[in-house]
C-alpha positions, 0 to 999 in steps of 0.5 A, spaced: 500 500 500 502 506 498 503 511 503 497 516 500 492 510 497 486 507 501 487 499 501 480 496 501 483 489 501 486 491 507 480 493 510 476 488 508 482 483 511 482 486 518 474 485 518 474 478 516 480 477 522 475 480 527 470 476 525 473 469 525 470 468 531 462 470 529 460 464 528 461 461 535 459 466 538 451 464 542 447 469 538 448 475 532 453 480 533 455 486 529 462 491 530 462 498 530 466 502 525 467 509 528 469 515 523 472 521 528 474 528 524 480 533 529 478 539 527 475 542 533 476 541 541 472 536 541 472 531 535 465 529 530 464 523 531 459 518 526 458 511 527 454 505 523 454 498 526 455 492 521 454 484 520 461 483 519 459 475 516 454 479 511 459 480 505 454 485 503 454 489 508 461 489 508 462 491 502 457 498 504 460 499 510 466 499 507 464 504 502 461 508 507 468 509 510 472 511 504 467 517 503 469 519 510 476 518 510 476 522 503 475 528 507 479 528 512 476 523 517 479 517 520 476 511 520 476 506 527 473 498 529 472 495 535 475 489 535 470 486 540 463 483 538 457 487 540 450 486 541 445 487 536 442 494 537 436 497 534 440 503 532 446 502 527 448 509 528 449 508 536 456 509 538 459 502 543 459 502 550 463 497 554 456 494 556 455 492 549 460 487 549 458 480 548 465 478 549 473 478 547 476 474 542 483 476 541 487 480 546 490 487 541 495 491 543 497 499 541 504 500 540 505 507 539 511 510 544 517 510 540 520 503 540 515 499 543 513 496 535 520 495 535 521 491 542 515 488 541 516 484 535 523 483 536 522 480 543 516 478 545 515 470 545 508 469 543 506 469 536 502 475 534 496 472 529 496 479 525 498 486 526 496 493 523 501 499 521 498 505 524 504 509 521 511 509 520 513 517 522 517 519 526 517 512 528 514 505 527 507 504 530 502 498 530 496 495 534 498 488 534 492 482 535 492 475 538 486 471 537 483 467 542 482 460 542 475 462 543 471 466 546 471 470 552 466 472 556 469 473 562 472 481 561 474 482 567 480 476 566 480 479 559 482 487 562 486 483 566 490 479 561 490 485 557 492 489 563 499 485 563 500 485 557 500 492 556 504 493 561 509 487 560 511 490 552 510 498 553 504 499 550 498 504 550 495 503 557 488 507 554 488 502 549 485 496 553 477 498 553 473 493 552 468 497 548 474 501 545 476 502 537 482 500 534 485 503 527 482 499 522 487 498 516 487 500 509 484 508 511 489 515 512 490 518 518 489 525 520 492 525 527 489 531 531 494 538 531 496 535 538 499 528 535 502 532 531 506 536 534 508 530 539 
């Protein structure tokens, strides 16, 4: 992918790795994707939940998104299943987790991408590069062997591994968005200037 291009595949990858767990899970769930544009003190934000085992829907909610990203809005996902809602457009909270399904990682100090892939002694599934400016970032992903419906021991797991390899220690909410890959990003003037 070039550094200035959209990479649909890309994104259409990361949903069908999110979505692996789906068909064990006990009832329909969806993901959330998230677009939230910085150009104020407090971002806009725009939501729309989807069947990430739909191709269809996949494929609209993708589009959607490019939409967004092509002016300047950054394009997020939870990474968790959520609950069915009758409002597509309602923003995740923690209490519409059904359950974790892998363990993710946001790499973004400088060095920690670098220390993690180089050390750490457990494979990660997939990884997804936020930006490589000044230094190397990524969000790393580790599926669970099956569902987890105990989130208290998924924020505990989480919480040691974040701490173990140096990660973003805000990045370990279960009702949290993570990138979702093939978008541009346009960081906030405060990102920026760190």
């Amino acid at each position: 992918m070039e550094p200035l291009d959209i990479s649909l595949p890309d994104a259409k990858l990361h949903i069908a790795k999110l979505a692996m767990a789906f068909p064990q899970l006990p009832h329909d769930a969806t993901l959330e994707l998230r677009m939230l544009k910085f150009d104020g003190v407090k971002p806009q934000s725009k939501s729309r939940r989807f069947d990430p085992t739909n191709l269809l829907s996949v494929d609209q909610t993708i589009q959607f998104a490019q939409t967004y990203n092509q002016t300047g809005w950054n394009v997020y996902i939870t990474p968790s299943p959520l609950m069915a809602n009758p409002n597509p457009h309602a923003p995740a909270k923690g209490i519409d987790v059904i359950c974790a399904t892998q363990i993710y990682l946001d790499c973004d100090e400088d060095g920690a991408a670098e220390r993690l892939l180089r050390e750490i002694p457990v494979d990660y599934d997939y990884i997804v590069v936020t930006g490589t400016q000044p230094h190397l970032r990524l969000h790393w992903y580790i599926q669970l062997d099956e569902p987890l419906f105990d989130l208290k021991l998924w924020h505990i797991l989480s919480q040691r591994m974040i701490k173990a390899h140096g990660c973003d220690t805000k990045a370990n909410k279960i009702g949290g968005i993570m990138r979702l890959a093939g978008f541009l990003s346009f960081p906030p003037e405060h990102k920026k200037e760190k």
